[in-house]
N, C-alpha and C positions, 0 to 999 in steps of 0.2 A: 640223850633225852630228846623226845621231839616234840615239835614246836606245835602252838597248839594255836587255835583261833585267838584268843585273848591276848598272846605272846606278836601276831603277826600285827595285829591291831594297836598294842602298845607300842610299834615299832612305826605303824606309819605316823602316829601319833607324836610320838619322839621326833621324825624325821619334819612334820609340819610345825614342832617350835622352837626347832635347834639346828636352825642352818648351815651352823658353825660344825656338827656332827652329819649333815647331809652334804658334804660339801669334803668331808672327807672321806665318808662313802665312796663319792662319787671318784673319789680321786683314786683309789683303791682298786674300785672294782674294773676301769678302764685303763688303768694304769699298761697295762700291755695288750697289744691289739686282738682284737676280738676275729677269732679265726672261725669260720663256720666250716667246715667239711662236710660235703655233699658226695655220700655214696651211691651210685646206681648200681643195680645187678650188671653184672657181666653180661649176659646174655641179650638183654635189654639193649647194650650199649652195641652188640655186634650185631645186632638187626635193623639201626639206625645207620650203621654205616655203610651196610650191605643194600639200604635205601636209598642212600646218598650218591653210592657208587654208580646203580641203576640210573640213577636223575641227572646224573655227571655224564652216562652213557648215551641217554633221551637226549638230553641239550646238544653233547655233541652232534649227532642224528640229526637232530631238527635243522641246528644250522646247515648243516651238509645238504640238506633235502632243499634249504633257503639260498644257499646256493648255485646249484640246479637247476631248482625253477627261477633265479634271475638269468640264469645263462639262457633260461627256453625262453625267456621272456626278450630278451635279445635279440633271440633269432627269428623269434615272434616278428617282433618290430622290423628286423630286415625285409623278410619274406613279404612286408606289409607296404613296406613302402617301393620294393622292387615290382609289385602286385599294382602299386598303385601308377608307376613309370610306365609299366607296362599297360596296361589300361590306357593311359596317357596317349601313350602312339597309338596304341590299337583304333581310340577318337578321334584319334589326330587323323587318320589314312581312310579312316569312313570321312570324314569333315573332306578332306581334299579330292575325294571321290564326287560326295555330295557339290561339291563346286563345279568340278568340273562339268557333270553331268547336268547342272542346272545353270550354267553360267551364260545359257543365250536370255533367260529369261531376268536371271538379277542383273545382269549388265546393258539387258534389253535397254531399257531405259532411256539410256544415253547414248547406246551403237546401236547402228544398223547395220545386216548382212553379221554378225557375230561368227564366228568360225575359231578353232583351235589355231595357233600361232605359231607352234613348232618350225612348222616347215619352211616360211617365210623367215625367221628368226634365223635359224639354222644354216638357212642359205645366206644371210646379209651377215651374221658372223664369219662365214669361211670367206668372205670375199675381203672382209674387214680383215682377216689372219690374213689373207695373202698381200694385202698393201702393208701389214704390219700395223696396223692401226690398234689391234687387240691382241692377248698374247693365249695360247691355247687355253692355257687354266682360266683364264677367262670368261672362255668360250664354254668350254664346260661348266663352271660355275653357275652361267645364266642358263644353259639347259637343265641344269639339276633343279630349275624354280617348281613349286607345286603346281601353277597352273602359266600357263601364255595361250592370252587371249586375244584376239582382234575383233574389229569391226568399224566401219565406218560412223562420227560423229553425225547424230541425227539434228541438233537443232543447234542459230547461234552464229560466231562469224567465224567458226571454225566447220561450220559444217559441211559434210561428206570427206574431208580429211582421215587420213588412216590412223589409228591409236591404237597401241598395242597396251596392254596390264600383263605385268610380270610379278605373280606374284607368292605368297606364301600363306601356309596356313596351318593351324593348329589348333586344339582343343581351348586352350591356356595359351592367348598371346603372349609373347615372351620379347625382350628386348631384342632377342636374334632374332628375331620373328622381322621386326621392320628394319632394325640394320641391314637384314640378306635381300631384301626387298626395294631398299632406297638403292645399295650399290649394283644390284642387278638391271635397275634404271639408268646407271649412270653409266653405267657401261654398254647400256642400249644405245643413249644419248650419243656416245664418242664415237657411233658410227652411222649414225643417221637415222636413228628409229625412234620416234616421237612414243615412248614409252613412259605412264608411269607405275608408280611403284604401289603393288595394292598387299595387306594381310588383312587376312578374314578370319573368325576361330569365334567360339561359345560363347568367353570370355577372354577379359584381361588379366593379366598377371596383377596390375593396378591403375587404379584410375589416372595418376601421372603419365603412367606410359602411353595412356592414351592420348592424354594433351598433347606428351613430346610427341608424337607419330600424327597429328593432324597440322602441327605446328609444322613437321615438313615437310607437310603438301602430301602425306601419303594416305592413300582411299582405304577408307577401314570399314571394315564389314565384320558388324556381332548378327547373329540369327539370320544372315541376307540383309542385313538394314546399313545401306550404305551412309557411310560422311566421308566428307563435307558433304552437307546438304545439297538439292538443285535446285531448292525456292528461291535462292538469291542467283539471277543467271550470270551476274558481272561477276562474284564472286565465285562462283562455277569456271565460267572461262578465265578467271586469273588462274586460280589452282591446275588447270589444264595448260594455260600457259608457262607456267613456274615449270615444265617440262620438257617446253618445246625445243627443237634441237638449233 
């Protein structure tokens, strides 16, 4: 027989005053777990995983393509900074050109009679090798300098004395930059050439290395602008004396 409106309605009615019959209900009808089974079509289910397969195939893909492009990204980055070395010298050999080529007028200054040093150098090294005073690599060392300069001191209590600058130069002054410079001086020194040691370039690698390199008396040149200064003359001819042989 089936249950009719008045029949369902008696029942909730039952159940709101007889807790004691709702309460076994309840115990009844949970009594074993409530299993729900969820059918989908076949067909349905082989098109989701034929989806999935595809997305599984895309992802692999992608990373391999993410891959890839980190390796070009890599090579990126070499090619960039090998670009950037190379640039580097390519400034660096205009910069030591530019010196040379202007080096009567920025050293004017303070010499007179200015002239290339080579030759003179050259000659007072081979005589220093033959007493043994210096040893070949030496010699060659201080001629591999970017520039040697001479000319006569123009004013002061050194004046018309001979000074030679042996120096270096580069885009990006660099620590080697005034280490090759100070010992190319010193090795001037140990056979009688009142030399000091100069590097000149764009810029510094950083402002410290500029202190250490004025701090050993070595003449530094950014844009042609020489230091140590020559508005303090005493303090001019000490740093030229810090040199003398």
């Amino acid at each position: 027989m089936a249950l009719t409106r008045e029949d369902l309605q008696s029942l909730l009615q039952w159940l709101d005053e007889d807790p004691q019959f709702r309460a076994e209900l309840r115990r009844r009808l949970l009594a074993e777990p409530l299993i729900v089974e969820i059918r989908l079509p076949t067909d349905w289910m082989t098109r989701v995983d034929e989806r999935l397969e595809r997305l599984e195939s895309d992802v692999g893909t992608l990373k391999s393509d993410v891959g890839t492009l980190k390796s070009d990204m890599e090579t990126v980055k070499r090619d960039v900074e090998t670009l950037k070395r190379d640039m580097g010298i390519v400034k660096g050999k205009v910069l030591e050109v530019d010196y040379r080529t202007k080096a009567a007028s920025i050293f004017g200054i303070f010499l007179r009679n200015g002239r290339d040093a080579s030759e003179f150098v050259s000659t007072k090294l081979d005589e220093a090798e033959a007493k043994g005073l210096v040893t070949p690599q030496e010699s060659e060392f201080v001629m591999a300098a970017d520039l040697l300069w001479m000319g006569n001191i123009r004013r002061g209590k050194f004046e018309g004395e001979t000074l030679v600058l042996v120096g270096e130069s580069s885009w990006k002054i660099e620590a080697e930059d005034v280490e090759r410079a100070v010992e190319k001086a010193k090795i001037l020194r140990k056979v009688g050439i009142w030399a000091i040691p100069f590097v000149g370039g764009a810029e510094w690698a950083s402002p410290e290395l500029r202190e250490q390199a004025l701090k050993q008396n070595v003449l530094c040149a950014t844009d042609a602008k020489l230091e140590p200064s020559r508005s303090d003359l005493d303090e001019w001819e000490r740093f030229l004396e810090s040199w003398r042989p």
